[in-house]
LUMDOFI-28087 format. One record per residue: residue in one letter; y, z, x of N, C-alpha, C in turn; residue number from 1. Coordinates in nm, 2 decimals. Last residue first. Layout:
BEGIN
A | Y | Z | X | Y | Z | X | Y | Z | X | NUM
...
! end
This chain:
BEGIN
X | 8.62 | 7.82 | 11.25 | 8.53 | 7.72 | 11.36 | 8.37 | 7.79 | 11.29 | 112
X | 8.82 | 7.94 | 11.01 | 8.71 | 7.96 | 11.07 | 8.64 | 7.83 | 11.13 | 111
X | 8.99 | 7.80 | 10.80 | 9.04 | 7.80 | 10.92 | 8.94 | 7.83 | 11.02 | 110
X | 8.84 | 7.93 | 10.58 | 8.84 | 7.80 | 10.58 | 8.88 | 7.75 | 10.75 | 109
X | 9.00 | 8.21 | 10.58 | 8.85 | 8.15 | 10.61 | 8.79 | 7.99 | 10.62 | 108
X | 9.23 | 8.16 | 10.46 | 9.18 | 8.20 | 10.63 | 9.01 | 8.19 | 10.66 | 107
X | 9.18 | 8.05 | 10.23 | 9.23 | 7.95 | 10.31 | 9.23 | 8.05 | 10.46 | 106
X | 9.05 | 8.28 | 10.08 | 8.95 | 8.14 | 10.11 | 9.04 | 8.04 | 10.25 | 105
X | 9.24 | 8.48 | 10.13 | 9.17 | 8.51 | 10.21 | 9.06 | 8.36 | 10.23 | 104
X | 9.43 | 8.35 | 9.96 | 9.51 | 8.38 | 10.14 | 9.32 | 8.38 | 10.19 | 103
X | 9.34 | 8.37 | 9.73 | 9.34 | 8.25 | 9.77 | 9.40 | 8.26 | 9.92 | 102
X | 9.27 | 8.66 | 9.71 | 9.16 | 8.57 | 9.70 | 9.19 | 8.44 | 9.74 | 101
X | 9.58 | 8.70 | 9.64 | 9.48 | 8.77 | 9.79 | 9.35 | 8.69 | 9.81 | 100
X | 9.64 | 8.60 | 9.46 | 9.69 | 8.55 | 9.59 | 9.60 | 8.58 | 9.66 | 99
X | 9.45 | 8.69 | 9.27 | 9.41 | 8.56 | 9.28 | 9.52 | 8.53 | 9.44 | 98
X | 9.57 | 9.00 | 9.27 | 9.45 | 8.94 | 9.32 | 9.41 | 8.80 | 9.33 | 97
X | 9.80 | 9.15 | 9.29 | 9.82 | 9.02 | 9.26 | 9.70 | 9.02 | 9.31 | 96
X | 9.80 | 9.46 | 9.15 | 9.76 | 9.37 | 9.26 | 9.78 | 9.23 | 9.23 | 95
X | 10.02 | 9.61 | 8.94 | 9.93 | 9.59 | 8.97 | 9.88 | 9.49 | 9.07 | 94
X | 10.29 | 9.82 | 9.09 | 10.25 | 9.68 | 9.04 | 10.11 | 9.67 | 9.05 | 93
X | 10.33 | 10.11 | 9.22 | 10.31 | 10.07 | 9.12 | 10.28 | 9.99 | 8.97 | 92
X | 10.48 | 10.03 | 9.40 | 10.31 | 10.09 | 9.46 | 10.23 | 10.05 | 9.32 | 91
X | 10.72 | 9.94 | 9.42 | 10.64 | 9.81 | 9.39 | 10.45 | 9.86 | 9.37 | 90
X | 10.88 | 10.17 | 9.44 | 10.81 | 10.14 | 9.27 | 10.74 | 9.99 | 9.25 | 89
X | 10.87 | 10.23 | 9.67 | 10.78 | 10.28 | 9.62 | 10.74 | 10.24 | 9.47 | 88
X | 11.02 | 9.95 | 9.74 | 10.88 | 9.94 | 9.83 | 10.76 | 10.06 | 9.75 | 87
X | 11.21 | 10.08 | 9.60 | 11.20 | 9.95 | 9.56 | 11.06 | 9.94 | 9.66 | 86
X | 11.34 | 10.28 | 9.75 | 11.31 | 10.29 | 9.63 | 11.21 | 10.17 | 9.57 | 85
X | 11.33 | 10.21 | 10.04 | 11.23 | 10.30 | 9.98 | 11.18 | 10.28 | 9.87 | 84
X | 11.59 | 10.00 | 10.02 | 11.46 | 9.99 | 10.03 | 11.33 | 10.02 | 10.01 | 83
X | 11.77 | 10.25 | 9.92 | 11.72 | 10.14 | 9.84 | 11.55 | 10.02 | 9.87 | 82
X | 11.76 | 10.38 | 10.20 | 11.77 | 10.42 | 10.04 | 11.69 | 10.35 | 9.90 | 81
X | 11.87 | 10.16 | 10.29 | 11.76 | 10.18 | 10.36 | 11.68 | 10.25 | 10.20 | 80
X | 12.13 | 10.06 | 10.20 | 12.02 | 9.98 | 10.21 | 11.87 | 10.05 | 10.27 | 79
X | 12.26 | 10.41 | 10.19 | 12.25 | 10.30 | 10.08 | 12.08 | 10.21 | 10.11 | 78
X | 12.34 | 10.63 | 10.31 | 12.19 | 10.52 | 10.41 | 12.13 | 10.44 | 10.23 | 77
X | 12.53 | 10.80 | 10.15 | 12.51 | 10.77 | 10.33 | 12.40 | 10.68 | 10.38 | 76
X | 12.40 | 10.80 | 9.92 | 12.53 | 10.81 | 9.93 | 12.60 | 10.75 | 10.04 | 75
X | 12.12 | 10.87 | 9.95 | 12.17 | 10.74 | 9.93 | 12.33 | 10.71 | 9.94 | 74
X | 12.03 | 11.02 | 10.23 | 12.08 | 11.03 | 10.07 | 12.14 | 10.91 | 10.06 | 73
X | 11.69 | 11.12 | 10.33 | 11.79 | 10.93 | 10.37 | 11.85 | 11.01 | 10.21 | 72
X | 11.52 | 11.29 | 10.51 | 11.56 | 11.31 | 10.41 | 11.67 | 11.24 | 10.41 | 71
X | 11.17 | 11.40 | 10.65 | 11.31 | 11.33 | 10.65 | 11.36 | 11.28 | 10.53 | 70
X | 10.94 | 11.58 | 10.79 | 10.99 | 11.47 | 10.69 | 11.14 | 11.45 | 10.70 | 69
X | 10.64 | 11.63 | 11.01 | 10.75 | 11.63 | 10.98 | 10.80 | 11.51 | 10.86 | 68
X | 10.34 | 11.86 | 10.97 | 10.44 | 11.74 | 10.92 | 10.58 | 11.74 | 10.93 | 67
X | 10.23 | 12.13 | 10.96 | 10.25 | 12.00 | 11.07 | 10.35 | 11.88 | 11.09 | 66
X | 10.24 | 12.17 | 10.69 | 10.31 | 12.28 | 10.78 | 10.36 | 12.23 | 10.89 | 65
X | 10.07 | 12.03 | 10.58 | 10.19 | 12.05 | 10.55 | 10.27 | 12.03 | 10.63 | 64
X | 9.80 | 11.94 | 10.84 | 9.83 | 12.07 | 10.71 | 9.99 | 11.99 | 10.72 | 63
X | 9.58 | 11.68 | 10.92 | 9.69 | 11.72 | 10.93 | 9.75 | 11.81 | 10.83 | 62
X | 9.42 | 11.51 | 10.83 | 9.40 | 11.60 | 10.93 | 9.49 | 11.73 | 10.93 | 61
X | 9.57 | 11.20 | 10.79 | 9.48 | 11.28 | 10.77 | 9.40 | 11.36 | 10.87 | 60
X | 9.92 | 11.24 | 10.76 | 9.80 | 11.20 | 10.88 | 9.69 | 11.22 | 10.82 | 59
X | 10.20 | 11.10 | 10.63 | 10.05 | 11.18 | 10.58 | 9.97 | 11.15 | 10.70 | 58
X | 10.52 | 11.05 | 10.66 | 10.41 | 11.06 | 10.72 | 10.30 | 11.15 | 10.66 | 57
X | 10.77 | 11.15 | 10.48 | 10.72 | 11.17 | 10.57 | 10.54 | 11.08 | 10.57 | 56
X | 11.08 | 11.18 | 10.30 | 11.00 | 11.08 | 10.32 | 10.85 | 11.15 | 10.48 | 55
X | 11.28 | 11.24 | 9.99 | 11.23 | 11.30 | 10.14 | 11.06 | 11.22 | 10.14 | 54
X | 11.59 | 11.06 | 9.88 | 11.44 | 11.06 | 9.90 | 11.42 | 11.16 | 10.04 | 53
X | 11.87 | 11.14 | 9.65 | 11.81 | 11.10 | 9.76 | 11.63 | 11.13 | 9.79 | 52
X | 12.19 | 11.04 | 9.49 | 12.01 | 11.06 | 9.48 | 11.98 | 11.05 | 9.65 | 51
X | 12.42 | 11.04 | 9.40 | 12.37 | 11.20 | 9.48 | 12.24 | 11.17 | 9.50 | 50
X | 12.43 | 10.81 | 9.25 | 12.47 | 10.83 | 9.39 | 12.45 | 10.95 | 9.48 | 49
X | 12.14 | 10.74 | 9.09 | 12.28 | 10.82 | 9.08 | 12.30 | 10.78 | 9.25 | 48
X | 11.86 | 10.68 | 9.10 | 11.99 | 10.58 | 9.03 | 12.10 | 10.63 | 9.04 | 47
X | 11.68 | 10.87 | 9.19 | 11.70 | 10.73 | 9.27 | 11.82 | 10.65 | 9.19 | 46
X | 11.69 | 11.19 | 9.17 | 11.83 | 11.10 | 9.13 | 11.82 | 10.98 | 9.18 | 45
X | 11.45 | 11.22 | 9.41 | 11.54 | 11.28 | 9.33 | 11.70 | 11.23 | 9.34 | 44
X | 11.18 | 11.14 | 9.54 | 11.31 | 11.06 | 9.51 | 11.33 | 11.20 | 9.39 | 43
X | 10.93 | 11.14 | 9.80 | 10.97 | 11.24 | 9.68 | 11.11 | 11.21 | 9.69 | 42
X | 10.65 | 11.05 | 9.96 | 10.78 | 10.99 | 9.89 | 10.84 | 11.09 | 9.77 | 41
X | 10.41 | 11.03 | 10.17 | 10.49 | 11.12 | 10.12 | 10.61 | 11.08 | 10.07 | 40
X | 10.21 | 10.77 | 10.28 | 10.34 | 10.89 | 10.32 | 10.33 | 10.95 | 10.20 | 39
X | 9.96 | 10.73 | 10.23 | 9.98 | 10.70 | 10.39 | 10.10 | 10.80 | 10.40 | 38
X | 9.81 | 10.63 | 10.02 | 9.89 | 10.59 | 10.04 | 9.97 | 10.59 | 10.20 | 37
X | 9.48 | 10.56 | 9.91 | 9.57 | 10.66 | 10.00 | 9.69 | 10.58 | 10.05 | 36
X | 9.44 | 10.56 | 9.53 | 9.48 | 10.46 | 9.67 | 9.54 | 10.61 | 9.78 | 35
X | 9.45 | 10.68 | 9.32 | 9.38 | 10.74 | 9.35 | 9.38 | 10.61 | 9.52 | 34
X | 9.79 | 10.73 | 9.22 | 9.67 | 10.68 | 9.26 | 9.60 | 10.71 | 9.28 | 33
X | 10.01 | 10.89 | 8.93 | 9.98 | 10.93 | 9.03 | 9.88 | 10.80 | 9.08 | 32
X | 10.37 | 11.01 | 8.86 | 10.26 | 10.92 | 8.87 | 10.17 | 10.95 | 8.98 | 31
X | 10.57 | 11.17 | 8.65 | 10.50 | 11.18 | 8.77 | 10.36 | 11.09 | 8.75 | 30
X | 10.90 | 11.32 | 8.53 | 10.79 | 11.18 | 8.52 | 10.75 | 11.19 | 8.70 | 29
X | 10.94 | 11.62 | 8.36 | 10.93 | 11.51 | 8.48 | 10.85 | 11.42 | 8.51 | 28
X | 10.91 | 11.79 | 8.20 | 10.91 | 11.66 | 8.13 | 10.97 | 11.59 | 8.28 | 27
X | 10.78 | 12.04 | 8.25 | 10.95 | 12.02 | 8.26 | 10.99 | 11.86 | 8.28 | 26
X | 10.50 | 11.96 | 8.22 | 10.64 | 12.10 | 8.14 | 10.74 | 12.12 | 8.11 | 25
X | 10.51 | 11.83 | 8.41 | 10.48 | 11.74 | 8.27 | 10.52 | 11.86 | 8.19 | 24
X | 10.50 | 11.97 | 8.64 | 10.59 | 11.90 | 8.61 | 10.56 | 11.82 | 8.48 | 23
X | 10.30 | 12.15 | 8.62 | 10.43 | 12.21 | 8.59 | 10.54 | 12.11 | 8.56 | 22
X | 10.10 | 11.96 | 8.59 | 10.09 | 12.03 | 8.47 | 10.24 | 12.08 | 8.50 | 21
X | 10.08 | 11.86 | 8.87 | 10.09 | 11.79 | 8.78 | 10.14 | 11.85 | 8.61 | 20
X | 10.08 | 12.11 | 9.03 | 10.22 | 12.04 | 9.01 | 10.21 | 11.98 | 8.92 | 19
X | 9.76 | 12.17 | 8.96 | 9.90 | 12.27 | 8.92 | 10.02 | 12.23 | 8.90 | 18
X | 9.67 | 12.00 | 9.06 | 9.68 | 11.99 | 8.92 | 9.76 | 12.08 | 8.87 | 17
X | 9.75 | 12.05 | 9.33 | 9.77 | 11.90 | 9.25 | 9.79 | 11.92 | 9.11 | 16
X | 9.57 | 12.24 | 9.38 | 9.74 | 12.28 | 9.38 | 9.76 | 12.11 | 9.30 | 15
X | 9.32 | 12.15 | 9.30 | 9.38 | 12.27 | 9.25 | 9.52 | 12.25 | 9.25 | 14
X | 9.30 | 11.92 | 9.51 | 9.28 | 11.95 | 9.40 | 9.33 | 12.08 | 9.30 | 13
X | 9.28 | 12.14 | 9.75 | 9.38 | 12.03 | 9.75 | 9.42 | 12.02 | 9.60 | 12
X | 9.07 | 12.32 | 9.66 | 9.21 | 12.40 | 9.71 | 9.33 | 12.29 | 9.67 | 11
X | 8.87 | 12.15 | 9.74 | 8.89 | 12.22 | 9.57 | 9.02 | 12.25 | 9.61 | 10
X | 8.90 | 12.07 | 10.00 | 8.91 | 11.92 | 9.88 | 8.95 | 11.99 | 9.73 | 9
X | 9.10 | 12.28 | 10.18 | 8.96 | 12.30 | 10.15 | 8.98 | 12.12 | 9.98 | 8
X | 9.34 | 12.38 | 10.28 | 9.36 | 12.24 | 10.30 | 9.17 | 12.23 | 10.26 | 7
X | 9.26 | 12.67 | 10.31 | 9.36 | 12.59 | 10.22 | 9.39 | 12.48 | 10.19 | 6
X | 9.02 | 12.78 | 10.26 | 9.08 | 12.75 | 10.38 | 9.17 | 12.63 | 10.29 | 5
X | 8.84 | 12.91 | 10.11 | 8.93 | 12.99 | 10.17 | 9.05 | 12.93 | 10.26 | 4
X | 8.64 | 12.77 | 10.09 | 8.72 | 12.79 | 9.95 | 8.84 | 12.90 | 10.01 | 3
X | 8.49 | 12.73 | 10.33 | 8.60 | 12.62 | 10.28 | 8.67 | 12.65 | 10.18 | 2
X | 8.53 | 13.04 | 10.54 | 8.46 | 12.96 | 10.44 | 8.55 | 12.85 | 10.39 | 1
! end
């Protein structure tokens, strides 16, 4: 049945709101979208030198358990480190919309 099957939309949902609530317990700052983002980004310590990020791939389809992730400490992979940091906390800039509207009139203008 779906309510049994762990990767089921209620199931997803469920454990979500479960991390959401434990970590707002333990006063951990956590953001969330409703955008699919594509990976997986989990930074612990992004400003200290012990910080580091585990990074993987989201397939859709795909359980946990499938996935591989990877784990850049900033200590050892500085610039890459940093680029994470800074590509995840741009997720959460709001859109420049009048660029996007003016890229997409001037590609269309280019249209024969």
């Amino acid at each position: 049945s779906q309510e049994n099957n762990p990767d089921s939309k209620s199931q997803i949902v469920s454990q979500i709101r479960a991390a959401l609530n434990k970590a707002k317990a333990n006063q951990v700052a956590v953001r969330t979208t409703d955008n699919f983002i594509g990976s997986s980004m989990i930074f612990c310590n992004p400003e200290n030198n012990d910080g580091w990020v585990l990074i993987g791939p989201i397939i859709p389809g795909t359980t946990p358990a499938k996935r591989q992730h990877y784990r850049l400490h900033r200590s050892t992979h500085e610039d890459a480190f940093r680029a994470m940091y800074d590509t995840f906390e741009r997720l959460w800039d709001p859109p420049d919309l009048k660029s996007f509207h003016e890229g997409f009139e001037q590609a269309s203008r280019r249209r024969v």
